[in-house]
Phi, psi and omega in degrees: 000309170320307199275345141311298179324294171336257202327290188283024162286296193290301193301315181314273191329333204256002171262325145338311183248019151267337171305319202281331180266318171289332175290328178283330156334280175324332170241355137002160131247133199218135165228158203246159186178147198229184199182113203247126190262191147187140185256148158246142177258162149256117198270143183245015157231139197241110180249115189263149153256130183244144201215109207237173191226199137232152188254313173232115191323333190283322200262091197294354175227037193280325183307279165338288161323286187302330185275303174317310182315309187299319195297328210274330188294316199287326191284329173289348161282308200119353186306153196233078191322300195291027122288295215235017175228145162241140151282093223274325183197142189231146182196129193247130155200150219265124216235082219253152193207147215285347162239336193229125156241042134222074182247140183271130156249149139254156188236130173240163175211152184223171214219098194257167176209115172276142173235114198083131172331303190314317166282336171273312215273297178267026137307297212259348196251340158291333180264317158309320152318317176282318174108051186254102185250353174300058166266161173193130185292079194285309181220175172199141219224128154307101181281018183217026188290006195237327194257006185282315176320306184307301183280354160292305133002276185310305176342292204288010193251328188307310191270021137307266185350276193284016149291300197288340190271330147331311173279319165333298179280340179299303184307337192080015186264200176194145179260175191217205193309156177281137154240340174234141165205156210202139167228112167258113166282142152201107167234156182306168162258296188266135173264104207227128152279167161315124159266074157345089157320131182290121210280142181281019190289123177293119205267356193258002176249094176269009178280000185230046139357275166000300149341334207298169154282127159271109199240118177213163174221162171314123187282156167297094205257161244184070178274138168215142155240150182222147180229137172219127146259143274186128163266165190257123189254000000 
């Protein structure tokens, strides 16, 4: 019975003085604030899908042939083939047609990640040679999104700080410790850029510069809201 007793003194008391800690939180003086950042980013890796074919059952190495031509055009960009090309699906289907009904085609398609317009433009301008014209812009991605996160973040915590020291000072107060802080995020999950069409521009008429595609994308926009509270000295 005692040692009942006991046990429920002690809860009593240690619930007393958590009561005792959230009522002194609470009668603070305190002031609250809230304060919103935005980043826009430019994204600098474009990952396209290329899609090479076989046309005709007769020529038994044309597929092959073009995918050695492409690896051998990509490595000439500087592309670092085992990094930055996959092999996303190879696939044959049966084709019925009004004089020849069993022609195969096959097809492999891969999945590249370029870094910057500049490496895409002469990406689109090596496949026009090859006669490889299925390229397509799937995503486009930030290599540095975590530290982008971060700094969009801080922004949004800086101009709490010099809101509140602002009001502060209106008042004749000055602020202290942080006691509350709260973060709403809306950063994207997928970094999906504009998907860009491939410019009609004939990349083998070099008498026309001029002509060239101007290729930009949509930035990457980068929100943080903070509610913070500041004690009042």
């Amino acid at each position: 019975m005692k040692r009942t007793f006991l046990i429920i003194t002690v809860m009593l008391f240690a619930f007393m003085q958590l009561q005792g800690q959230e009522k002194n939180f609470i009668d603070q003086n305190y002031i609250e604030v809230s304060a919103r950042a935005e980043l826009e980013v430019s994204p600098d890796e474009i990952f396209v899908q290329i899609i090479i074919s076989e046309k005709d059952s007769k020529a038994k190495n044309n597929l092959e042939q073009k995918e050695r031509d492409l690896f051998k055009a990509l490595k000439t960009l500087g592309i670092d083939l085992s990094k930055d090309l996959q092999i996303q699906d190879v696939s044959s289907s049966l084709k019925e047609y009004m004089l020849k009904k069993d022609q195969i085609l096959s097809s492999k398609k891969f999945i590249l990640k370029l870094k910057g317009t500049d490496q895409l433009l002469k990406l689109y301008k090596s496949t026009e040679e090859l006669g490889v014209p299925d390229v397509t812009i799937i995503r486009t991605e930030v290599s540095d999104m975590q530290e982008q996160i971060k700094r969009v973040m801080v922004k949004a915590s800086e101009k709490a700080f010099e809101r509140a020291s602002l009001l502060a000072q209106s008042s004749g107060r000055k602020i202290g410790k942080v006691i509350y802080i709260q973060c709403y995020e809306n950063f994207p999950v997928t970094y999906r850029g504009d998907m860009m069409v491939k410019s009609t521009y004939n990349f083998a008429n070099e008498a026309a510069p001029e002509e060239m595609p101007v290729l930009q994308f949509e930035k990457i926009k980068l929100e943080q809201s903070v509610v913070v509270k500041y004690t009042l000295e």
